[in-house]
C-alpha positions, 0 to 999 in steps of 0.5 A, a space after each residue: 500500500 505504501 508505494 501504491 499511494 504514491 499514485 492515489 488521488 490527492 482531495 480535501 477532506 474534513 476532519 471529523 475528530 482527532 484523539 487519541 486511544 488508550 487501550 490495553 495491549 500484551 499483557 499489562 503493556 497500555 497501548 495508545 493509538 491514533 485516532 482521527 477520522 475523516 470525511 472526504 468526496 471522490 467521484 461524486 460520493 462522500 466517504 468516511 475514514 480513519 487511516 492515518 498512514 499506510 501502516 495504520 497500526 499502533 505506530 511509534 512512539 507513546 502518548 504524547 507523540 500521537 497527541 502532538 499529532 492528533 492536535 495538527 488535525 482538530 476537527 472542523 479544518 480541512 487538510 489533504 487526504 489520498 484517495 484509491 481510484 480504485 477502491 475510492 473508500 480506502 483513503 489515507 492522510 500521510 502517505 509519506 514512507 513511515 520512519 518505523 518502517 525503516 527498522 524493517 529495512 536493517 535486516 535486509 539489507 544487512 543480508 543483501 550485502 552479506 549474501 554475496 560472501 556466504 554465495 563466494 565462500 561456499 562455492 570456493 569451499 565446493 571448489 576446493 573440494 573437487 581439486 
């Protein structure tokens, strides 16, 4: 979805409130989420939403970063939304490459350039072997 986006209908959409969630999550772990909803019209139908970013989970960080979020969109105002011109009810506000994404890349890539020595070392080790 975060490179499908990317091509997703920018319109103006209404922010119908902005919170955020304390829940329980694992646990006695508490688990605050965002929660902003929002209307918007595509192709002549009005939709609602809640999805903030692509990833739409609990997200980084504690209250007070998603509270300083919450409080950039305050119900009443208007601000950006992107919309699937497929799928005109699936619809996001931030639709920028999640920074908490990027702790998914590390892994890769440390195997992406560790790969090319495992593939050496052991096709010199079948080499080897057979003179």
């Amino acid at each position: 979805m975060i490179i499908a986006a990317r091509r997703w209908s920018p319109v103006q959409c209404q922010i119908l409130s902005s919170a955020v969630v304390r829940r329980s999550g694992v646990g006695s772990r508490t688990v605050h989420q965002l929660d902003i909803r929002y209307r918007y019209t595509f192709d002549h139908r009005t939709f609602t939403s809640h999805r903030f970013d692509a990833i739409n989970d609990d997200g980084p960080g504690g209250y007070d970063s998603k509270r300083r979020t919450a409080e950039r969109y305050q119900p009443g105002t208007t601000t950006t939304c992107y919309v699937s011109p497929e799928a005109p009810d699936e619809a996001l506000i931030d639709r920028r490459f999640p920074a908490r994404m990027w702790w998914g890349v590390i892994p890769v890539a440390g195997l992406l350039l560790c790969l090319p020595g495992l593939l050496l070392g052991a096709a010199l080790e079948v080499f080897d072997r057979t003179t």
